[in-house]
C-alpha positions in Angstrom: -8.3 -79.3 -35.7 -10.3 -76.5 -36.4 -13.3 -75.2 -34.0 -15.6 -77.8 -33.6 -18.7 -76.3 -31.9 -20.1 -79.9 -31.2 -17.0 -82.6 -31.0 -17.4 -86.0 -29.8 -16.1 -85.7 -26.7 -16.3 -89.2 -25.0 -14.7 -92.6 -26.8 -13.5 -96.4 -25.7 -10.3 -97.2 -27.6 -10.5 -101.1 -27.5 -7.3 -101.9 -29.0 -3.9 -101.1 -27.9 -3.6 -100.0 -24.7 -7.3 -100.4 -24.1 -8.5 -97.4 -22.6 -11.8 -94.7 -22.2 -11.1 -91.0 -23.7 -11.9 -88.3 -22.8 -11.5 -85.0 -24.7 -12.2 -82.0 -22.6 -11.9 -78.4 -22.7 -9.6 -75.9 -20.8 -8.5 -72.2 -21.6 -6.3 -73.3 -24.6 -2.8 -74.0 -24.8 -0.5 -71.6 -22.7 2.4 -71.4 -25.8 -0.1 -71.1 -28.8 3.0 -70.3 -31.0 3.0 -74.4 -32.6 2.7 -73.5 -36.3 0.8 -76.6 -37.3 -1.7 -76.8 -34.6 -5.1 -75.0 -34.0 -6.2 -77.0 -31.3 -6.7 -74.2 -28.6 -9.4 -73.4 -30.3 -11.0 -75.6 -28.2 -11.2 -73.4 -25.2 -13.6 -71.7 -23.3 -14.0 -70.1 -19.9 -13.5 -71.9 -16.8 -17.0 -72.1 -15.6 -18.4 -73.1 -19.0 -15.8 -75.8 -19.3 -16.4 -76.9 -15.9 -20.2 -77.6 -16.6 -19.6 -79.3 -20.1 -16.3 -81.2 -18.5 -18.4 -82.6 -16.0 -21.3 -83.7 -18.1 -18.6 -85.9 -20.3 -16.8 -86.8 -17.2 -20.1 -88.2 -16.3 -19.9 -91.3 -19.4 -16.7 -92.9 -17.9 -17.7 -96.5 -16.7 -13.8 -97.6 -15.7 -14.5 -100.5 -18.0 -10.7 -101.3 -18.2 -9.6 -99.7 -15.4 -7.5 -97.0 -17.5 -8.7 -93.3 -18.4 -7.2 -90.5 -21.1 -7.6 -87.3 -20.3 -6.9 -84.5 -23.5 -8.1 -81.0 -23.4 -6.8 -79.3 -26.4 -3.5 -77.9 -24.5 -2.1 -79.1 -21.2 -3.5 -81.0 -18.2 -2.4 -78.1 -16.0 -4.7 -75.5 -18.2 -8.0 -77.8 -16.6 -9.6 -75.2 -13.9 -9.8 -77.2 -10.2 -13.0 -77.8 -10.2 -12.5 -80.2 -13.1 -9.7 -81.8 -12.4 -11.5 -82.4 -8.6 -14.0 -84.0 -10.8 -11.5 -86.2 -12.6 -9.9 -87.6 -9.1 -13.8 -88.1 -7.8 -14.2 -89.8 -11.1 -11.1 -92.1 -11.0 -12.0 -93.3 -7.5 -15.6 -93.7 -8.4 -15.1 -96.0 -11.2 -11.9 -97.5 -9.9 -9.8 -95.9 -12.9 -5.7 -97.1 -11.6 -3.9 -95.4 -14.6 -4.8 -91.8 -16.1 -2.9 -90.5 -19.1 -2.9 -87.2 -20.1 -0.7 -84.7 -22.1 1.2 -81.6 -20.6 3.3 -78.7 -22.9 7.2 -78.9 -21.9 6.8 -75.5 -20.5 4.6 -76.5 -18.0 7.1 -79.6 -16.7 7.6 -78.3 -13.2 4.2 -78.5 -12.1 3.9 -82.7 -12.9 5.8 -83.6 -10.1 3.1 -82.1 -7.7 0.3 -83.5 -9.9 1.5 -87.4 -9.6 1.6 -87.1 -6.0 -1.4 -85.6 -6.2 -3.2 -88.5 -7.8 -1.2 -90.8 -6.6 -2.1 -90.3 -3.1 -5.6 -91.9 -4.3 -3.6 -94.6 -6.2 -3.9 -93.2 -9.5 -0.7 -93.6 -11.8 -0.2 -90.6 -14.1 1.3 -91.4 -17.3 2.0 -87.8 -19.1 2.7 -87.6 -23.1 4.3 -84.4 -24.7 4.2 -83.3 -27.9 7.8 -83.7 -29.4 6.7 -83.6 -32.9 10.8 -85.0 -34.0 13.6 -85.5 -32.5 15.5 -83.0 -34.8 15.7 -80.1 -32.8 16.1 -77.8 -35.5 13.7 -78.8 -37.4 11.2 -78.8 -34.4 11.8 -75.1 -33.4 13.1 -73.2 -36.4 10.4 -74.8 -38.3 7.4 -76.1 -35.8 7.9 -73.3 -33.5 7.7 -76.0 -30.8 9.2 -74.5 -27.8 11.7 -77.3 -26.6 14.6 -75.8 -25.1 16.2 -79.1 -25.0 17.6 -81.2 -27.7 18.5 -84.3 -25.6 15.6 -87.0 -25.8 17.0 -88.2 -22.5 15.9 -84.6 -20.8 12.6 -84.7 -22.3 11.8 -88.3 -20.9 13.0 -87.5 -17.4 10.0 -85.4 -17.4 7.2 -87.4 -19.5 6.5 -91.1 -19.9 5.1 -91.0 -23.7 5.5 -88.7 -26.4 3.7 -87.4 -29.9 5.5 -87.5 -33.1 3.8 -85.5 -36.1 4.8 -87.0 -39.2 4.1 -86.4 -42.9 5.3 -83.1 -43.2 7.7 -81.7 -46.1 11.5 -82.7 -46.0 10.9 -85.9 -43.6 11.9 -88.8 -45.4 11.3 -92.2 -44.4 15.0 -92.6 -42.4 13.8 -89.6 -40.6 10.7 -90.4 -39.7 11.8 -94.3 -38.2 14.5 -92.7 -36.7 12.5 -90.3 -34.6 9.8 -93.4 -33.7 13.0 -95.7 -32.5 14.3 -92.7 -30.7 10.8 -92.6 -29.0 10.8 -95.9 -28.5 14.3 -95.7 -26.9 12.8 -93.5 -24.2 9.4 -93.0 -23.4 7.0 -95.8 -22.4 4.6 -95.2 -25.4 4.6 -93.3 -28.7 1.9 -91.5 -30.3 2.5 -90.9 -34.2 0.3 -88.7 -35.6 0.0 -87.9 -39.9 -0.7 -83.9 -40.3 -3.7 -83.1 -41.4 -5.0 -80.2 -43.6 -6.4 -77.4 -40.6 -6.6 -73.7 -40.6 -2.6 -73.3 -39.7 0.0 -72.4 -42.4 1.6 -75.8 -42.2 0.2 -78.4 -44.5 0.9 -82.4 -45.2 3.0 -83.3 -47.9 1.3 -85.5 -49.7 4.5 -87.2 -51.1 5.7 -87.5 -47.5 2.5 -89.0 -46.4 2.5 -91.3 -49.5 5.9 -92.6 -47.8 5.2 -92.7 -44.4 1.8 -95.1 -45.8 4.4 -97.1 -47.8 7.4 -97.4 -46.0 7.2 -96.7 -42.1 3.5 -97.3 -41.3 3.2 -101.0 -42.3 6.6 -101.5 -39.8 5.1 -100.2 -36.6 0.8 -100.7 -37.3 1.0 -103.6 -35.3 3.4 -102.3 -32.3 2.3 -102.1 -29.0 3.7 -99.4 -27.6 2.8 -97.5 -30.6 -0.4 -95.4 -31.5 -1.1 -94.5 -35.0 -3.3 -91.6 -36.0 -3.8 -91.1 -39.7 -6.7 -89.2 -38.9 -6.7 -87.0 -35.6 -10.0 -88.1 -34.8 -8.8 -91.9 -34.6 -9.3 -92.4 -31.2 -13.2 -91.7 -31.2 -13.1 -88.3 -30.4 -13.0 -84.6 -31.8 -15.4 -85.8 -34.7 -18.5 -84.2 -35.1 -21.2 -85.7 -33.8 -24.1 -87.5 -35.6 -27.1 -85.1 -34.9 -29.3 -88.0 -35.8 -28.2 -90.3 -32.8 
């Protein structure tokens, strides 16, 4: 994603998992090192943030009950006075599960962050971005900043993950294989086709002709599986129409 001075910021995802989005904005993502991703971009101070935050905030309607929260990075980079506007906003409008994403580095503070919304009977559901399940591949290459390669470790922590796929060497064993071992062990998973963006990784176009071909038409229709094969799927990060 590059900088998007005006993003949608505010979507209803009616099918799978219905849910409202939200796409925030916090101080940017606390490894930055990702080599594929550009996404802290979408930062600002906390005041600033604060103000816009709560202005989007303001469009949830707890139509189903269900609220996702992303913000360009982690949950944990949201300054309090937003995320005190989030638990007003989930007991306003009756919201009973809230997703939002969280870096593996930042791990030890979800514990104290469910209890936090769960003493207003809020169920957090926290996705992380694994990218694949071949370790070596996601940090020699990615840069991801996993210091785990057991699947198993990275679920004890998170409940749903995000897989990037279409990138050059993945083949379509490899990429199944990482979405069964998702499936395996997290609750959800989030499958997401790279896009061009101002980062020196691109999309293979042959891999994304196979992923299209061969794994897409297997799990389209999953439940528990989300397909992006544009980041702005899920409503948000678009630029707005100016003539709305």
């Amino acid at each position: 994603m590059q900088e998007n001075v005006n993003p949608v910021r505010y979507a209803v995802i009616a099918e799978k998992n219905k849910r409202e989005i939200v796409l925030l904005r916090g101080t940017g993502c606390i490894w930055r090192r990702c080599r594929f991703c550009d996404y802290h971009l979408d930062s600002g101070s906390p005041a600033e943030n604060y103000r816009m935050n709560r202005a989007v905030l303001g469009q949830v309607t707890g139509a189903y009950g269900i609220l996702e929260v992303i913000n360009s990075g982690s949950f944990p980079e949201l300054d309090e006075d937003t995320v005190a506007e989030i638990t007003h906003v989930c007991s306003a409008q009756h919201i009973r599960t809230l997703h939002v994403e969280c870096h593996w580095l930042q791990r030890a503070q979800l514990p104290a962050l469910r209890a936090r919304f769960g003493a207003i009977g809020v169920t957090l559901q926290v996705k992380t971005g694994v990218e694949t399940f071949d370790a070596l591949f996601r940090e020699r290459y990615l840069d991801k900043g996993i210091d785990t390669d057991d699947p198993a470790e990275i679920a004890r922590w998170f409940d749903e993950c995000c897989l990037l796929q279409g990138l050059p060497g993945q083949t379509a064993h490899s990429m199944c294989k990482d979405i069964e071992t998702g499936l395996a062990h997290f609750n959800r998973v989030c499958v997401n086709l790279m896009q061009e963006n101002s980062t020196p990784v691109r999309p293979d176009p042959a891999v994304t002709g196979i992923f299209l071909r061969d794994v897409y038409p297997q799990y389209r229709d999953d439940p528990r599986v989300d397909i992006l094969l544009s980041n702005t799927d899920f409503g948000v990060g678009g630029e707005k129409n100016h003539a709305e």
